[in-house]
C-alpha positions in Angstrom: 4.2 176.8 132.3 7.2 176.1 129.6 10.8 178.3 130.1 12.7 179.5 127.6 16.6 180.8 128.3 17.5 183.4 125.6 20.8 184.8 125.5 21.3 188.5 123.7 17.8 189.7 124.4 18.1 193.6 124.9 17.2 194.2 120.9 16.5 192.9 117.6 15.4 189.1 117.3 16.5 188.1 120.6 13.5 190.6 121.9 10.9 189.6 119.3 11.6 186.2 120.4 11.4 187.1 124.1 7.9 189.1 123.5 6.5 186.7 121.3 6.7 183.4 124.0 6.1 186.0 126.8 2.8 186.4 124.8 2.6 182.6 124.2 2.3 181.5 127.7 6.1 181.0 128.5 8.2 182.1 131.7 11.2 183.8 129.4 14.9 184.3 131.1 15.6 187.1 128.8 19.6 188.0 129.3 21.5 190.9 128.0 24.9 192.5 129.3 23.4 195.5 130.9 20.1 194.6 132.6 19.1 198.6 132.2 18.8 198.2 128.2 15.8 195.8 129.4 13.4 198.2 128.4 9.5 197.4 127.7 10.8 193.5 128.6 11.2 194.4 132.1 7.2 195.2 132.3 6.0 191.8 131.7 5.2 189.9 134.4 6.5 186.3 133.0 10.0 187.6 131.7 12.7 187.9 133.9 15.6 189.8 133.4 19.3 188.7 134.3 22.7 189.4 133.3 24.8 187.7 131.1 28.2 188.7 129.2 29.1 185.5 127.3 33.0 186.8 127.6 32.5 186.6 131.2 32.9 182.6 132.1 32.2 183.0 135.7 29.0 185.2 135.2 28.1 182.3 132.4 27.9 179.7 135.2 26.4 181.4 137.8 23.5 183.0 135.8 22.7 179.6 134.3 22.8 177.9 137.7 20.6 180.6 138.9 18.5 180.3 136.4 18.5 176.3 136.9 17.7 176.8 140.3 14.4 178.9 139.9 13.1 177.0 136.6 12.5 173.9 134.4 13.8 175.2 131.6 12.5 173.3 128.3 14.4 175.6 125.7 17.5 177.4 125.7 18.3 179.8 122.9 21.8 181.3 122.1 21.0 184.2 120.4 23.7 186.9 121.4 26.4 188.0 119.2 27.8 190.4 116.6 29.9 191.2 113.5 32.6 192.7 112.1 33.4 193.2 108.8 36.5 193.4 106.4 39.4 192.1 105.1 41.0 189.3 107.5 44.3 190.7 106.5 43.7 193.8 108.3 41.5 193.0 111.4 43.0 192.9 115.1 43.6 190.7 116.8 41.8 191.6 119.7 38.4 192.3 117.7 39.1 188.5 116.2 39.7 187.1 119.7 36.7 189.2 121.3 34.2 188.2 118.4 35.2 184.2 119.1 35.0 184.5 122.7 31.7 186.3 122.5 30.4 184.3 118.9 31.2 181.5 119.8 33.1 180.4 123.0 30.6 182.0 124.6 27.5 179.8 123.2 29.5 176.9 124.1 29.8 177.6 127.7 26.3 178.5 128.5 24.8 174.8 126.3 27.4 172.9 128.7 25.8 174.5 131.4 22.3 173.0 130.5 23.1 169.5 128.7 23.4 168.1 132.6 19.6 169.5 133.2 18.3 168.1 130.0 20.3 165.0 130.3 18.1 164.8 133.9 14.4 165.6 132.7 14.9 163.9 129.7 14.0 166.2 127.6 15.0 169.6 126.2 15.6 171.9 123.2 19.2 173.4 122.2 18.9 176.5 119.9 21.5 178.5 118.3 21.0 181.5 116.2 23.9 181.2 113.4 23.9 182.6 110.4 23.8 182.5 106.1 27.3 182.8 106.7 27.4 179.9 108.9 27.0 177.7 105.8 28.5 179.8 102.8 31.1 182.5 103.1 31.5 185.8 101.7 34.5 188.2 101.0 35.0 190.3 103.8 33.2 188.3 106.3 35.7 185.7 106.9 36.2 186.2 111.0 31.9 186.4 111.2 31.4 183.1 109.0 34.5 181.2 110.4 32.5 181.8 114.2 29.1 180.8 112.5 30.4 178.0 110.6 32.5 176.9 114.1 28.7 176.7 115.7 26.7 175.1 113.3 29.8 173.0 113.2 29.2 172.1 117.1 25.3 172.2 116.5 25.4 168.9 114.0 27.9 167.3 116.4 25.5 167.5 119.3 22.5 166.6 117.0 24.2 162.9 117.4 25.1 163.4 120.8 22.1 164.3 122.5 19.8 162.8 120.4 19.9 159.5 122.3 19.0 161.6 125.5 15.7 163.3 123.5 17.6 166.8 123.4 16.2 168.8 120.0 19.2 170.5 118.6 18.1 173.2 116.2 20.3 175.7 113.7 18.7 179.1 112.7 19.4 180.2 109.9 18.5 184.2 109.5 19.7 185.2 106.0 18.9 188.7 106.6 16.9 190.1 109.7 16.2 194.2 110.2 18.3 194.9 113.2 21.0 197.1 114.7 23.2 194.5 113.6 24.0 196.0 110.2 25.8 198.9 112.1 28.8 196.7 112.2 31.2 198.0 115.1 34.2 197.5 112.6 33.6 197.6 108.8 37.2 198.1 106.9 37.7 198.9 103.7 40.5 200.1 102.8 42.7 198.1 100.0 39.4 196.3 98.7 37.4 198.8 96.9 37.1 197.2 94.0 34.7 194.7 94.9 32.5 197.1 97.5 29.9 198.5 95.0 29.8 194.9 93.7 29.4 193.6 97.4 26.9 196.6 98.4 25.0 195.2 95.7 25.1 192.0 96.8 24.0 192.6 100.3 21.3 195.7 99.3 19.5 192.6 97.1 19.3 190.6 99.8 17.9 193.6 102.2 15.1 193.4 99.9 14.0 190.6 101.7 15.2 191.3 105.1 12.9 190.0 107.4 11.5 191.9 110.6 12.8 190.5 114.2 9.0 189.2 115.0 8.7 187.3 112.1 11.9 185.8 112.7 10.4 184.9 116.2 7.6 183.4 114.5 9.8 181.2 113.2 12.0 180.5 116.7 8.6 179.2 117.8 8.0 176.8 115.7 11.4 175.5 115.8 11.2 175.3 119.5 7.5 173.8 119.8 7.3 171.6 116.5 9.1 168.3 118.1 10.1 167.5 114.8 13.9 165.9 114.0 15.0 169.0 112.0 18.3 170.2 112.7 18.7 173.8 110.4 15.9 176.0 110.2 16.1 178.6 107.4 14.2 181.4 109.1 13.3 183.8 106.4 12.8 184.2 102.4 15.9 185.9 102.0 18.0 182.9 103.3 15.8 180.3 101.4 16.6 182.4 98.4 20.7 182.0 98.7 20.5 178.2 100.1 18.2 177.5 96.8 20.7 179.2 94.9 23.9 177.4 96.6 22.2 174.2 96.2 20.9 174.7 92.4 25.0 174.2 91.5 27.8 172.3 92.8 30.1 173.9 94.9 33.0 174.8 92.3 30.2 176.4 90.1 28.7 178.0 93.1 33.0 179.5 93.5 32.6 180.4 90.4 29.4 182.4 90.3 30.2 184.5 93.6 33.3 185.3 92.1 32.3 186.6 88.8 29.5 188.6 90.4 31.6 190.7 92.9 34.9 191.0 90.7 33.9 190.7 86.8 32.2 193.9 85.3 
């Protein structure tokens, strides 16, 4: 029986992806800060709940040995993190520092933790969850996309890496998933109205083709079973939609149109 290690699995994708290789066969090590927000996860008898707070470096190492200790773990996903949004001028520094250490520091910690393992058997998959904003950024979004761009940044470094060791490393790409990750812990606007109707716009367009958490899963699955050299993995319409759009121009046209959209009437 396969393993998967999924980081951030309490809600939204990182549970659909949980539930869906529960259902496939896996053993899943579903972690989460607080093991009580388990819920219906801690009722299946092949996923096994343990803590993890990716600001917590100790906890990091010792849940991954632990995990190490009980299972061959073929995948690992990092899945867990959040945003804030609003202009950078105006966001603290602690929220800046906290989103890094959680966004992306985090991530880092827990893959160094397994590259010795997959180094070992062989074999292995490396999966992080980043982000639309991970490859194009967006007013207001500038801490969020500067952490997603800093992994998929670190995701196509180890692509050359580990490749020579047979460790997949795979980018997903949501460009829109409906989670409770649009209730944004910090969303400032003051000083930038101007362009929020535009950017509501922008973003309610795009929720249009949102994708649901389980079909994002769908999509995890594939990236994780396929065994195909494919680094980014787009993981719903909505994302296809803007890379299509990003690519259809060069960049300085692509400046261009973002601009006029969310400042010229």
């Amino acid at each position: 029986m396969k393993t998967i290690f999924i980081t951030g699995s309490s809600s939204g994708i990182g549970k659909a992806t949980a539930q869906l290789f529960a259902s496939k066969g896996w053993n899943v090590i579903a972690t989460m800060i607080d093991i009580n927000e388990a819920g219906d996860l801690a009722t299946i008898p092949n996923v096994h709940i343990m803590p993890l707070d990716l600001t917590n470096t100790t906890q990091i190492k010792e849940t991954c040995q632990e995990a190490l200790k009980k299972f061959d773990i073929d995948v690992i996903l990092n899945n867990a993190g959040y945003g804030i949004r609003g202009p950078f001028e105006k966001l603290p520094e602690e929220e800046i520092l906290k989103l890094f250490n959680t966004n992306v520091f985090g991530h880092m910690f827990v893959i160094q933790q397994f590259i010795p393992h997959f180094k070992e058997r062989k074999s292995g998959v490396i999966m992080t969850t980043s982000s639309i904003e991970g490859l194009i950024g967006f007013p207001r979004s500038g801490v969020y996309g500067a952490a997603k761009h800093a992994l998929k940044g670190l995701m196509e470094s180890l692509y050359y890496e580990l490749k020579p060791f047979n460790i997949q490393v795979k980018v997903m790409i949501p460009g829109g998933t409906r989670t409770n990750f649009l209730k944004m812990p910090i969303n400032i606007t003051e000083g930038y109205e101007r362009i929020l109707p535009k950017q509501k716009d922008f973003y309610l367009d795009g929720a249009k083709h949102f994708a649901m958490p389980s079909d994002t899963a769908k999509i995890m699955y594939l990236a994780a079973t396929d065994n195909e050299d494919k680094l980014i993995y787009p993981t719903d319409d909505n994302c296809q939609r803007i890379i299509n759009k990003y690519n259809s121009m060069n960049i300085e046209e692509y400046k261009n149109y973002l601009y006029n959209f969310l400042y010229e009437n």
